[in-house]
N, C-alpha and C positions, 0 to 999 in steps of 0.2 A: 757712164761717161761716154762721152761721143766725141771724135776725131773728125776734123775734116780738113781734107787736102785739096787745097784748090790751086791752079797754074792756069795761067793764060798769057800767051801771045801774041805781043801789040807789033802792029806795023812800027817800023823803026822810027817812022818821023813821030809816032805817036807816044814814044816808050817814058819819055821824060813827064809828058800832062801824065800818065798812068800811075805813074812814079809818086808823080805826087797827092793825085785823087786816094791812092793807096796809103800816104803817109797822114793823111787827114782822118783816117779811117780805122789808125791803130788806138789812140790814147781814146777815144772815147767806147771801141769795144772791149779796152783791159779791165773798163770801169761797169761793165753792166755786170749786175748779179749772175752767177752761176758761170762766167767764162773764167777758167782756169787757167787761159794760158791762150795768148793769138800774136802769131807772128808775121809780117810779111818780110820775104827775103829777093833779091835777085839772083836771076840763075849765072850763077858765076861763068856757066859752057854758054851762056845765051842770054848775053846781056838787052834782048831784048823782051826775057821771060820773066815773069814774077809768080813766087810760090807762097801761100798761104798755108800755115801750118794752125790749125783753130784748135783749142780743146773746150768743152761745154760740159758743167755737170751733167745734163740733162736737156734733150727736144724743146723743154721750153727755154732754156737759156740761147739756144741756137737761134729761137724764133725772135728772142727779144733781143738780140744783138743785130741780124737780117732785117731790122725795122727801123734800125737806125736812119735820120736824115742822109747821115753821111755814105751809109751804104746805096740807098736809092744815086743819089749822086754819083758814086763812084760807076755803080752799075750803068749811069746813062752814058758815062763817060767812053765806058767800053764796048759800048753798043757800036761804036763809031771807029775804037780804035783796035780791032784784033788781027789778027790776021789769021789765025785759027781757031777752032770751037774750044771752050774754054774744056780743063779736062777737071774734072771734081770726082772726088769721094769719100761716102762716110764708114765713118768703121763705129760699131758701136763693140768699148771695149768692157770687159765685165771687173777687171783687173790691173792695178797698175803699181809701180813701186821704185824705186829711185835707181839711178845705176850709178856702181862706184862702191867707192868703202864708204 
């Protein structure tokens, strides 16, 4: 299983087009095979941040969600709009299991 954490921050006039490139971007990567789970959230201390919380069975499920039309788009969109380098990482996990009762 693979985890990835993705943030990045838009210039403030830019935060709302982001917002939405990002909202375009969620319903058709819930739907590719092998993605277990993808979130985008705002950062509540930094409403001009957005964080990515992805889970992927597997390296090729990462690569066939990253292929997406919508992701190229979104990516052009932020070429334009950050105001720092985006921050990313993968974790690949060997284990995982619910929490709670």
């Amino acid at each position: 299983m693979i985890v990835v954490r993705f943030k990045v921050q838009c210039k403030p006039e830019k935060a709302e087009q982001v917002m939405a490139a990002f909202k375009e971007v969620i319903a058709p990567s819930r739907k590719v095979n092998g993605v277990v789970n993808f979130d985008i959230g705002r950062d509540l201390a930094d409403p001009n941040s957005f964080i990515a919380t992805e889970v992927f069975a597997d390296r090729a499920a990462l690569d066939r969600q990253e292929s997406l039309p919508e992701v190229a788009k979104t990516l052009g969109i932020l070429e334009e709009s950050l105001a720092a380098e985006p921050e990313a990482t993968i974790f690949h996990v060997s284990s995982s299991e619910p929490w709670g009762g």
